[in-house]
Structures are given as structure tokens and as C-alpha cells.
C-alpha positions in Angstrom: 76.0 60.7 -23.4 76.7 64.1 -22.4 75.8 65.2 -25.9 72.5 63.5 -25.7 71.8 65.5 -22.6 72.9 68.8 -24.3 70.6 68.1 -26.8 67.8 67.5 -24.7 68.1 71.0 -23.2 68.8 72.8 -26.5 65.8 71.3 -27.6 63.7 72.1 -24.3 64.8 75.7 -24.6 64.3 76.9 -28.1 60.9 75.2 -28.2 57.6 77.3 -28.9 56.2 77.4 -25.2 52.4 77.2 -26.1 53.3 74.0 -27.6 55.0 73.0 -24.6 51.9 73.4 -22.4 50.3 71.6 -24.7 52.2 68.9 -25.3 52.1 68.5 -21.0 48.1 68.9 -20.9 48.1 65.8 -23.4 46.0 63.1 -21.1 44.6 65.2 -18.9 41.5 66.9 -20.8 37.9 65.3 -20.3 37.0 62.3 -21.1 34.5 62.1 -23.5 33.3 58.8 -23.4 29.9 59.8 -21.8 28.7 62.0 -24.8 29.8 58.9 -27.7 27.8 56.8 -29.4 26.4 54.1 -27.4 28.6 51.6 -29.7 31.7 53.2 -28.9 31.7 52.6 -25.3 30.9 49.7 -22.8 30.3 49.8 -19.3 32.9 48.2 -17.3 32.3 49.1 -13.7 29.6 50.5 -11.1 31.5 52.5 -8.8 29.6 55.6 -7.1 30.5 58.9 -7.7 33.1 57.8 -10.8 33.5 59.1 -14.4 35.7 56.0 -15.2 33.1 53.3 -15.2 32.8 53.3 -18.9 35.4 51.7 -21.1 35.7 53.2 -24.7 35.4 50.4 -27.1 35.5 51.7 -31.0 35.3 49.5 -33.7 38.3 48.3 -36.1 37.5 51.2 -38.7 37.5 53.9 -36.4 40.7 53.6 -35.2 41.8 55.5 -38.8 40.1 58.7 -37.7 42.3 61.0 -36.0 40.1 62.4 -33.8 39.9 58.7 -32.0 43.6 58.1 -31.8 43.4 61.3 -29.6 41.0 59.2 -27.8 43.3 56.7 -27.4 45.9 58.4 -26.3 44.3 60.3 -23.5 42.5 56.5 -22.5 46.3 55.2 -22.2 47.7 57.6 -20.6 45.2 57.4 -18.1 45.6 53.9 -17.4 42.3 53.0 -18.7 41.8 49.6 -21.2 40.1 50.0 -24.1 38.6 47.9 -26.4 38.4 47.8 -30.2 35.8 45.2 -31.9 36.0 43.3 -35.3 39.8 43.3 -35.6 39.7 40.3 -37.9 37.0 41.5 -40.4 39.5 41.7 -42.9 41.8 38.8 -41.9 40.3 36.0 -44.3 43.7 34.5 -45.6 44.6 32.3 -42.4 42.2 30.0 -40.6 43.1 30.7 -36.6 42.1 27.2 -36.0 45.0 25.7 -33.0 44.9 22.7 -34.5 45.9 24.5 -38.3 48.8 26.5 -36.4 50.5 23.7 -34.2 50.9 21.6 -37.1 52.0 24.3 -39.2 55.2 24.7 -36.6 55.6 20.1 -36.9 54.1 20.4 -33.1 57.5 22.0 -31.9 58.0 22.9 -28.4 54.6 22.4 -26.9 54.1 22.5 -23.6 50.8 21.1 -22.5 50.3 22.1 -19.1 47.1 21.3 -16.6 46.0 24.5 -14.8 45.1 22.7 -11.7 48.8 21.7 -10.7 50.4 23.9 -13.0 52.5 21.5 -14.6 53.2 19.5 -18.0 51.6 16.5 -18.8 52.3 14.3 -21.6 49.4 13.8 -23.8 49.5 13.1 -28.0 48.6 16.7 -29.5 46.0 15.7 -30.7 44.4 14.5 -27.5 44.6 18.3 -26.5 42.6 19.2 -29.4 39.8 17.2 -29.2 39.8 18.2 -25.4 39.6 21.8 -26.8 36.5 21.1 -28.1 35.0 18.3 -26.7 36.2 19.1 -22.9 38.4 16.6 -20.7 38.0 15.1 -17.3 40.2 14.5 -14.2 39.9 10.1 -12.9 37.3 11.9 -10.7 35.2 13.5 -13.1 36.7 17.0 -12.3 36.8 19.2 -15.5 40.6 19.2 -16.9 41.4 22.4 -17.7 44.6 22.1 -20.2 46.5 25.7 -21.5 49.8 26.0 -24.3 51.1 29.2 -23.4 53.9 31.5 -24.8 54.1 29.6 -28.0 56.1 30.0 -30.3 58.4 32.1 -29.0 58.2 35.6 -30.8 61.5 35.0 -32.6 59.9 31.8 -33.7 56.7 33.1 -34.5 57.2 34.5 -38.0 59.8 31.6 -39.1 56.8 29.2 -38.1 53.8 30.9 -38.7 54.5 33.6 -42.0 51.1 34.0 -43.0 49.6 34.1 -39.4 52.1 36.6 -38.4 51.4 38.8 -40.9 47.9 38.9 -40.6 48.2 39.2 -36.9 50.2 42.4 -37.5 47.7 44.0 -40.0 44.7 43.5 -37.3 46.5 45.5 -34.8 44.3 48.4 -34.1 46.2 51.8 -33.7 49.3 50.5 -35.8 51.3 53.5 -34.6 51.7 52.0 -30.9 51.2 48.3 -31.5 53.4 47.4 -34.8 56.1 45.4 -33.6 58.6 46.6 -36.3 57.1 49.9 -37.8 55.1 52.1 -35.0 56.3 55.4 -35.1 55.3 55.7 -31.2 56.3 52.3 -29.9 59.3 53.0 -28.4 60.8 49.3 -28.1 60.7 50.2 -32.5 63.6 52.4 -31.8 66.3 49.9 -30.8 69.1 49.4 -33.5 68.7 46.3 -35.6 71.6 44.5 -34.5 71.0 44.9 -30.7 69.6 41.8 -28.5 65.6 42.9 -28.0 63.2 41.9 -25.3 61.3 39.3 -26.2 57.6 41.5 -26.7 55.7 38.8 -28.7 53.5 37.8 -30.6 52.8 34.9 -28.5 50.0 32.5 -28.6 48.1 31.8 -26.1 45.8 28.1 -26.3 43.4 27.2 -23.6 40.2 25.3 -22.7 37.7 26.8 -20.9 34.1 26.5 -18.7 31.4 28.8 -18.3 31.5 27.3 -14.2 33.6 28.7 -12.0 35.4 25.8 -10.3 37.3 27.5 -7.8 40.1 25.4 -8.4 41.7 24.6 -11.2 40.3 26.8 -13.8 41.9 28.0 -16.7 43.1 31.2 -15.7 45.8 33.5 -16.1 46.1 34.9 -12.6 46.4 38.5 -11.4 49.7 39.8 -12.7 50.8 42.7 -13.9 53.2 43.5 -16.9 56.2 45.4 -17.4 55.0 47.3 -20.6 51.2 48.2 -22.2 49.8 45.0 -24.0 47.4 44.3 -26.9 45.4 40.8 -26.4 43.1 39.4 -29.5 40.8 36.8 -29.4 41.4 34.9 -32.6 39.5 31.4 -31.8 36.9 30.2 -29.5 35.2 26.5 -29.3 31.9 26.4 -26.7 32.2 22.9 -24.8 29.1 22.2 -22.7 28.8 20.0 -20.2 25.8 17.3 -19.9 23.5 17.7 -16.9 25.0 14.3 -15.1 28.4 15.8 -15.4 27.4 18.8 -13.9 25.9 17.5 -11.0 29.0 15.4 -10.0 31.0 19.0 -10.4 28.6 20.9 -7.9 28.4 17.5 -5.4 32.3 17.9 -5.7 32.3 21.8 -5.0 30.6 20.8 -1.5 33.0 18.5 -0.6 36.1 21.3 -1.1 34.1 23.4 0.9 34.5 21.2 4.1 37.8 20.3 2.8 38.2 23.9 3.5 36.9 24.0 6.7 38.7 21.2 7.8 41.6 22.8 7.1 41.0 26.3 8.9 40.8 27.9 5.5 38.2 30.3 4.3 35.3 29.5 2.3 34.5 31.8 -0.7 31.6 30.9 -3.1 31.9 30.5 -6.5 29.4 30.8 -9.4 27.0 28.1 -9.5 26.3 26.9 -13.1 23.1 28.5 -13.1 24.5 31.9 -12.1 27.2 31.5 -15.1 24.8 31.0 -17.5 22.8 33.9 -16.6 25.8 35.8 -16.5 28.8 34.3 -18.8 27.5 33.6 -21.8 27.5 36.6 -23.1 31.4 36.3 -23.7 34.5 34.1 -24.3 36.7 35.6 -21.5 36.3 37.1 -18.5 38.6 39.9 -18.0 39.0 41.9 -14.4 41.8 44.7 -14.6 42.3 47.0 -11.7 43.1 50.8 -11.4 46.6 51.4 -10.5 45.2 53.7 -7.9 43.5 50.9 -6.1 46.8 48.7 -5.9 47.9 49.9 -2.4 44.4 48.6 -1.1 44.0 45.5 -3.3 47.7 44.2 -2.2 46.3 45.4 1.5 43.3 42.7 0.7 45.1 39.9 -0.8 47.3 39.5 2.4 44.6 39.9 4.6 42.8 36.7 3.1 45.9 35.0 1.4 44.7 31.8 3.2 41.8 31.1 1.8 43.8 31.4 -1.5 44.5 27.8 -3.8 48.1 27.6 -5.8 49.2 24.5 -7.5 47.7 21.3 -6.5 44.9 22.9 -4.4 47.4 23.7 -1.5 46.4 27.3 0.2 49.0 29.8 -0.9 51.0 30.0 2.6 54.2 32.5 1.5 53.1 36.3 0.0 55.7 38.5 -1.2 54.1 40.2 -3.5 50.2 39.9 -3.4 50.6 40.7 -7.6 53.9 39.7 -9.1 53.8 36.2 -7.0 51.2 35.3 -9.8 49.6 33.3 -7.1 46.1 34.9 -6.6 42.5 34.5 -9.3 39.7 36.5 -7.0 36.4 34.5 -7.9 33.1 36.6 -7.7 33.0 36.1 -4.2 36.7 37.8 -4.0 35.5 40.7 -5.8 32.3 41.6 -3.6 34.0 41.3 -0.7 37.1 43.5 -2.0 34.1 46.2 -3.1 32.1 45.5 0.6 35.5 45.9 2.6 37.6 48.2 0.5 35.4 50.2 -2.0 38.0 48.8 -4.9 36.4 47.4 -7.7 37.9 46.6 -11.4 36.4 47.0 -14.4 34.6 43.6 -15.5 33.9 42.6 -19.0 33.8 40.1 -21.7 35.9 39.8 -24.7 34.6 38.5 -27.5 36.0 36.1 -31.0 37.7 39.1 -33.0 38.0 41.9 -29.7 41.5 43.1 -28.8 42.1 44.3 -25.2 44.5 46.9 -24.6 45.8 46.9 -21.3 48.0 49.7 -19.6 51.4 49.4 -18.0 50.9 49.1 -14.6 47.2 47.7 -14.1 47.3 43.9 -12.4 44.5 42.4 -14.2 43.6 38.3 -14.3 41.4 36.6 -17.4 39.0 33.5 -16.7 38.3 31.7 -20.0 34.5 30.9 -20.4 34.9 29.3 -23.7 38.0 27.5 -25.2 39.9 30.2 -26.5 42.9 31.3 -29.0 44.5 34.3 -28.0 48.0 36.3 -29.5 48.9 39.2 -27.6 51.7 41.5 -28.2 53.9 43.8 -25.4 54.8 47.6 -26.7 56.0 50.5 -24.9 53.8 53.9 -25.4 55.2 57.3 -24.7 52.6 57.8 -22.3 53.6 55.4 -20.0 57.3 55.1 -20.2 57.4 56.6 -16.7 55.2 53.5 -15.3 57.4 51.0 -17.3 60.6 52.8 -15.2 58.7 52.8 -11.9 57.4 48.8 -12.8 61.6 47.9 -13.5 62.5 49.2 -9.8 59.7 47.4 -8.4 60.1 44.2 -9.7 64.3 44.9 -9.4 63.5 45.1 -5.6 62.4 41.4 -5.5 64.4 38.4 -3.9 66.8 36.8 -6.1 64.8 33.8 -6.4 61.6 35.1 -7.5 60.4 34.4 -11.6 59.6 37.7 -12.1 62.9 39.9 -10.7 64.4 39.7 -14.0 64.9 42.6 -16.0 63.0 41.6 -19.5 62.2 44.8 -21.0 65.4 47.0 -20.4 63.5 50.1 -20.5 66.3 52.7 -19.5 68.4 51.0 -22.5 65.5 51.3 -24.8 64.6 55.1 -23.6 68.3 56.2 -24.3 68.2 55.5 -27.8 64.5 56.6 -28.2 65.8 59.6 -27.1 68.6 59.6 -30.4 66.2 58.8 -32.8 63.9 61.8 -31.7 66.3 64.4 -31.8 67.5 63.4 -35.5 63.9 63.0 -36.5 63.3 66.4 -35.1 66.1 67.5 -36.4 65.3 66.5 -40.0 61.7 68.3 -39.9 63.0 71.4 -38.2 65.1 71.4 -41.7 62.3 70.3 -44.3 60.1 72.6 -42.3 62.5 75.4 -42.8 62.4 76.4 -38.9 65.2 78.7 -37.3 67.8 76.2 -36.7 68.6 75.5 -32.7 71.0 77.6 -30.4 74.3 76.1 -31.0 75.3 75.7 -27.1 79.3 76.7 -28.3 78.7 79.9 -30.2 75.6 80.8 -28.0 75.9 79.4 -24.5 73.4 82.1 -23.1 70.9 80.9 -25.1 71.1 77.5 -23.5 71.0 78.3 -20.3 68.2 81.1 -20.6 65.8 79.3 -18.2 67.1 78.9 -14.2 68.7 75.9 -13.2 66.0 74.6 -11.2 63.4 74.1 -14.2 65.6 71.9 -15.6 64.2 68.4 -16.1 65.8 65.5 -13.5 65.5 63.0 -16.0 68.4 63.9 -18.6 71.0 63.7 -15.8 70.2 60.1 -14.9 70.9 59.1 -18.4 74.4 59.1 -17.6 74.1 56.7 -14.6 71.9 54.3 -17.2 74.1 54.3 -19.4 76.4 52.9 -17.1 73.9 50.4 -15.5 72.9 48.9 -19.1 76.5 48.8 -19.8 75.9 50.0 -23.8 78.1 50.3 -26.7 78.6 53.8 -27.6 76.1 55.6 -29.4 77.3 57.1 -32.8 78.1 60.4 -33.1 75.7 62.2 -35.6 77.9 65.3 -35.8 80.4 62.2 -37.2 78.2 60.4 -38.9 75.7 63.0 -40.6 74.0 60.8 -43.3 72.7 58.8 -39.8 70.3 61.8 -39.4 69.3 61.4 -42.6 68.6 57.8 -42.4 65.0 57.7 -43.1 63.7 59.2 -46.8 62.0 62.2 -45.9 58.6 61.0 -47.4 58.3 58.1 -44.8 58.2 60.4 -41.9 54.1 59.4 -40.6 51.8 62.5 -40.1 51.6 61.4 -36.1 55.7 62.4 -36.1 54.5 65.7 -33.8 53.0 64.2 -31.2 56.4 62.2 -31.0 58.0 65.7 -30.5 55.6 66.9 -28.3 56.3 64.0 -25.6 59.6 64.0 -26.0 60.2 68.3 -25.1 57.4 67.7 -22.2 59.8 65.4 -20.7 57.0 61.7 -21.2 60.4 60.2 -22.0 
């Protein structure tokens, strides 16, 4: 350990210093999504005296031009979503059809659940499919909304699904962040092969959907936030409609909860009457709403203020708040959201995602999804360079949680994933300082001055605390390159990718 820390400072020492600066302005230059092409950007929010209210939304074949994986970059560090269009133009070998996929795995572990209680039923598969389409209904005529989520698990994904996996993989916009196995700046890429990994995905995602808000139980996937950035595609969707009869039982029932809620002491918030949802939800399959990671603080502050006139499982009022977002207890309807604007001046940016559209979300930024359609989703986790310090902050949070609660659990390991990030950087930067033919590095035993030619006090606190993870993650030893020299060498030059620099850059401005 102590050697990866000397090689961290050997590294931060003899480095050019303009590229330095450079490499620690990355993210923070001017956005230019106000002077691009009116295609290339989508208006997500309408918050005064804002240069964030615009989204930048490319499509699939501009993701190769350098220029907008700059873009990117600067979006994601940021903390701001973006979203890439057509990602499955040239995915024609696999028909994304549920029904095609959950035969393809013999129907193995399915688990149908009902988003109004939140638990399993037990219904025939293909009951669920023909709901998917053709909509479902509660004894009382209440829409059924019915979800399959997190299936197949990701280390069953590829053993059940070989073709879909492998076209999911090639739709991945900017594959040098999102490839599960190959992404030169995913950093969960850099574990060794035989070590346990979090599970990232891909995952499925399979849920029916209305273009009414119901207020309770629609299929949603409540505010949360994740422990690493995200990639979410919409691979299927399947419009049901509702006759006119059926609708007016669903808004004579909507009344009713409303003096159910008064009644019970509880809050009243409208939802979108049908007419309002068509005006305003057709337009997409999902409804997404992610929030800035700057308005947390104040949207926590709002969600415990009106916790009561909250809904969890089974209609009950949500009574207990830990954690306003990692409780996964709270969807704010429309109503939520204007009065979280009125009250607070938070507001998140709003938009639809449509068949074919993959949603990038940032580390860090609680967001929810109302489906307006039935929908198909498969999302992959990855861990960017940019936001490795969020991922660390995100593991203390949730480590600060009660025993008890579903989301305490450490799942991503980031500390044991940045350590040997860290290794495979220094030999890769190793090997192009050689190819390159750059002065080689002070040698901190023949040269010690040269180590230590900066004060004390500019060095980084982040290598120290290396040695404590270490520790905490309890890790095998890492092997010794001085040792083991052909390990440097492991990768054939040739297969080193162009964006190798920008790598470099984050690691010697201390991103890692």
C-alpha cells in the first residue's frame, strides 16, 4: 500500500503543471448547450435566473465525435442527466418483446409484484403479459398496476439472454463509461477477474403503465437515489387505453380517497385528471423527475414536512421517515412538485423518455420514474471518474443508516474498487510514458529531493486514507509490479484507447 501511495506522489510531482490545471478545470468550463442545435438539447426545467434548465440530448451517432464526449463529460461531472436518442437503430437481431425474453430464461425467478401493496402475487406468466398490453383491474375496478423488477440477475443475464445482452451492450451510448467489461473510464472495469464484483447490471426492468395519475398505486419506481451513475434504455413500450366507462369509475374512486383522506387527518394533494394527462403525457412512455444534488438539503426539508399526506404499501400514510430519499417511500405527484417549487424554489428537471432513449443519471441525484405506457427498460450501474468522490460521500451516507434499513448495505465497495483503479493507472501510465519515450519518473531512492520538491501541505489527503481502506475492505495483497514486471505489460500496446489521457489527467488531479 505504501508503494501505491509513493507512486501517487511521484506521479503528482514530475507531472507537466499546465496539464495539471487542466486536467483540474475539466467540468468546470461553460456549458454550451444554449448555442447547439435545437436537436441536441431538450428543455427540462423552468427555473428563473438558471443556465441548467436545458438537458443535452444528442443522438446515438454523435456520441462518436469527440468533441461531444467532452460534452459529456463536463454534463456528468456536473451532475446533470443527459439524454441520447435512437440507441437501438442498429439493434435489429433481438426482438425486446417481455414476452420473447421471459421465455427465453424457461420463466425463471419471476417475481410478479403489484405496485399498490408492493408485494408478490401469483398469477400464470402469461396472465402478466396480456395485462401488459391489455391492462388489469383490482375486484373494484381499480387499475392493477403489476412490475418484474431486477430480472435476471446481471450474472444471470448473459447465461439467459446471449443475444439480448450483447445487443444491449453495443447500444450503450459513450462505451468508454458504460461497457460493463471493456470501458477504459468505468472504473468498476478495473477490478481483477477473479475478485467477487458488485452486482452493476444489466437488469430488466418490466412494468405496466397509465397515462392517469392514480395517486396510489401506480407503477412507479419511487424517489431513490443510487450509489453509482446509471444508464436506463427504453427497449419496449405497449399503450393500454382505458374505455370511457372505466374511466369514470377511476375518477368517482379518486373522490372517495380524497375523503378517505380527510377522514383520516391526512393531506389532500391532487393528481392529474385524465384529461390533464392526455394534454400532457402522451407525448412519452415515462415520466422521469431527477433533482439537483444541490436542492437535496431542501427537498429532504419538504418531504418531512408533509410525510403524512404520503401513501406506502397498501395505501397506509408513510408514518416513520428516516431518510426522506433512501427510505424509498415517497412518489411526489404534480401537486407535490408545485408546491415544492411554491414553498421551496426546488424544482427537478421533468421529461419524457421515449421507445429507444437512454437516460443517464449522475451519482448522487434522487430522481423517481412514473410509467405512462407499459414499458421494458434495462439499465446498467458504472462508476465514472468524475464522480468517484460522490460515490465515496453516497457509501458514508448510506453506512450511517440503522442496521435494519434495505439500503445500509455496502453494494458497490467503492474504496476497494478505487485502490485498484489506482494500480491499473499507474502501470498504464507507466507503459505510455515508455512508448512515448518521456523522461522516466524520479526514482524516490536515488532521488528523494525530487519527491518531495512541493511543501508538505499541497499534498493530496486522499492517498494517505488508502491505507486505512485497505484495512476496512480487508483485501488480498496487491502484486508487486516491481516483482511481477510482465503485469505492467499486461495489455498489448495497440489496445490502449485514444481517451487513455484523460484517464491520466483525473487520476494526477486527484478525481480518484
Amino acid at each position: 500500500m505504501s508503494e501505491l501511495i509513493q507512486k501517487s506522489e511521484d506521479f503528482r510531482v514530475s507531472y507537466n503543471k499546465s496539464s495539471f490545471e487542466e486536467a483540474a478545470l475539466l467540468g468546470h468550463s461553460n456549458c454550451r448547450c444554449p448555442d447547439l442545435e435545437a436537436y441536441m438539447k431538450r428543455k427540462a426545467a423552468s427555473r428563473e435566473n438558471s443556465s441548467d434548465n436545458y438537458l443535452f440530448s444528442p443522438e446515438s451517432f454523435d456520441v462518436f465525435k469527440e468533441e461531444e464526449l467532452l460534452h459529456f463529460q463536463e454534463h456528468l461531472a456536473k451532475g446533470k442527466p443527459i439524454i441520447v436518442r435512437n440507441t437501438l437503430k442498429n439493434t435489429h437481431c433481438v426482438s425486446w418483446e417481455p414476452r420473447v425474453m421471459l421465455e427465453g430464461c424457461k420463466n425463471k425467478g419471476i417475481r410478479i409484484m403489484d405496485c399498490l401493496g408492493e408485494s408478490q402475487v401469483k398469477i400464470k406468466p402469461s396472465e402478466f403479459f396480456d395485462g401488459y398490453k391489455k391492462g388489469r383491474r383490482h375486484e373494484n375496478q381499480w387499475p392493477q398496476m403489476l412490475k418484474v423488477k431486477d430480472w435476471p440477475p446481471s450474472a444471470k443475464f448473459e447465461d439467459f439472454l446471449p443475444l439480448h445482452c450483447k445487443e444491449f451492450i453495443c447500444a450503450l451510448p459513450f462505451q468508454e463509461y458504460t461497457n460493463p467489461r471493456t470501458g477504459i473510464l468505468n472504473i468498476a472495469t478495473k477490478l481483477p477477474e477473479k475478485l467477487l464484483k458488485p452486482d452493476l447490471g444489466p437488469k430488466t426492468y418490466i412494468a405496466y403503465g397509465t397515462s392517469v395519475e392514480l395517486g396510489r398505486g401506480d407503477s412507479v419506481t419511487r424517489l431513490h437515489c443510487d450509489m453509482a451513475d446509471a444508464v436506463n434504455i427504453l427497449v419496449h413500450e405497449a399503450e393500454v387505453t382505458l374505455d370511457e366507462n372505466h374511466l369514470s369509475l377511476v375518477e368517482d374512486l379518486k373522490k372517495k380517497h380524497k375523503e378517505q383522506d380527510k377522514l383520516e387527518n391526512v393531506g389532500t394533494t391532487g393528481c392529474l385528471s385524465f384529461e390533464n394527462a392526455q394534454n400532457h403525457e402522451k407525448m412519452g412512455s415515462a415520466l422521469w423527475d431527477i433533482f439537483r444534488r444541490e436542492d437535496v438539503p431542501k427537498l429532504e426539508e419538504y418531504l418531512k414536512k408533509y410525510s403524512k399526506e404520503f401513501r406506502h404499501t397498501f395505501c397506509c400514510p408513510v408514518t416513520n421517515v428516516y431518510n426522506p430519499i433512501h427510505d424509498q417511500a415517497f412518489y411526489l405527484t404534480a401537486e407535490h412538485k408545485r408546491k415544492l417549487k411554491a414553498e421551496f424554489g426546488v424544482e427537478p428537471w421533468t421529461f419524457f423518455q421515449n421507445l429507444g432513449e437512454a437516460v443517464f443519471i449522475p451519482a448522487g441525484c434522487p430522481h423517481q420514474v412514473r410509467n405512462l405506457k407499459s414499458c421494458t427498460k434495462v439499465a446498467v450501474d458504472f462508476v465514472s471518474p468524475e464522480n468517484i468522490g460522490e460515490c465515496l460521500r453516497l457509501t458514508e451516507e448510506f453506512r450511517q443508516l440503522p442496521k435494519n434499513h434495505g439500503s445500509r448495505e455496502d453494494k458497490l465497495e467503492i474504496k476497494k474498487m478505487l485502490i485498484y483503479a489506482l494500480k491499473k493507472a499507474f502501470e498504464e501510465l507507466e507503459t505510455v510514458s515508455e512508448e512515448t519515450h518521456m523522461p522516466p519518473l524520479p526514482d524516490s531512492a536515488q532521488a528523494p529531493e525530487a519527491v518531495h520538491a512541493e511543501p508538505p501541505g499541497e499534498i493530496p489527503k486522499s492517498p494517505p486514507s488508502l491505507e486505512l481502506v485497505s484495512e476496512e475492505t480487508h483485501m488480498p495483497p496487491l502484486p508487486d509490479s516491481s516483482q511481477a514486471p510482465e503485469a505492467v505489460h499486461a495489455e498489448p500496446p495497440g489496445e490502449i484507447p485514444k481517451s487513455l489521457p484523460s484517464l491520466e489527467l483525473h487520476v494526477i488531479s486527484g478525481q480518484f
